[in-house]
C-alpha positions, 0 to 999 in steps of 0.5 A, spaced: 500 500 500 502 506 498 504 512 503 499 516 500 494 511 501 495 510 508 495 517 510 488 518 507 485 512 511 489 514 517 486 521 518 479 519 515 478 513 520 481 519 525 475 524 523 470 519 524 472 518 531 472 525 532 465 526 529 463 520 534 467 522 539 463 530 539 457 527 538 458 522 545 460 528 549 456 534 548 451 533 552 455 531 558 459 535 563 466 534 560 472 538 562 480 537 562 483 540 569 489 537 568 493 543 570 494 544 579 491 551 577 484 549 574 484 543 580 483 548 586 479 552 582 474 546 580 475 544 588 473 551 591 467 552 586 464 545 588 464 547 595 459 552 599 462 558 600 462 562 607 465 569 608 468 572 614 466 577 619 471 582 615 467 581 609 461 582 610 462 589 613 466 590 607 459 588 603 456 593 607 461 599 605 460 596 598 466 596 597 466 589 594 460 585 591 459 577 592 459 577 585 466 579 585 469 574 590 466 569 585 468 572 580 476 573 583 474 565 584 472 563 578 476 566 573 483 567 577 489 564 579 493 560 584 498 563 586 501 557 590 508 561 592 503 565 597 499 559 598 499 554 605 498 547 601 501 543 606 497 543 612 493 536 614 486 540 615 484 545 612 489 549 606 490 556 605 490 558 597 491 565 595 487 568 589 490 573 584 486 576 579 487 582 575 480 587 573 479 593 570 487 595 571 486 593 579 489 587 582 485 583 586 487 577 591 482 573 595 485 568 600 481 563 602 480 556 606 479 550 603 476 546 608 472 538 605 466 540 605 467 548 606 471 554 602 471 560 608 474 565 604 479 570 609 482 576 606 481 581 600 486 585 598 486 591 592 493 593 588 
């Protein structure tokens, strides 16, 4: 058999079981979080998360919103130099994300069933 004949049935088998594989996972919730960064975040989001005292004072002056903390959460990233990853309990991540020219950093504890999130901090 020819090489050019090879290479046209390999990448046609190859686009069937992509179409077949599109068409198995669409409807379900599917995602790649091999990264430790995409990890944690995956981890806080599925946990309820509570806020402290220092927080909710900082709600109340409207100087942060609960949106902007989840959105912090969701969008930001890990900064692990910062973080206490060590701890048997419950571990210490800090959150960095940068909106509107404005850094952000959320620290919070993430315990089993719980995410408290401690601190925030504007750069």
């Amino acid at each position: 058999m020819k090489l050019i004949n090879r290479f046209i049935y390999f990448f046609g088998g190859f686009s069937i079981g992509l179409i077949l594989l599109m068409f198995f996972l669409s409807g379900k919730k599917t995602s790649c979080d091999y990264a430790p960064n995409s990890r944690v975040i995956k981890n806080i989001n599925s946990k309820n998360i509570h806020y402290s005292s220092e927080l909710h004072s900082a709600f109340l002056k409207n100087e942060i919103t609960a949106l902007r903390i989840q959105n912090i959460i969701k969008y930001g990233d890990v900064n692990f130099t910062k973080s206490e990853t060590k701890l048997d309990s419950c571990k210490i991540y800090v959150i960095e994300r940068s909106i509107d020219e404005i850094n952000y950093s959320v620290q919070l504890e993430n315990c089993t069933n719980v995410v408290k999130i401690l601190t925030y901090t504007l750069e």
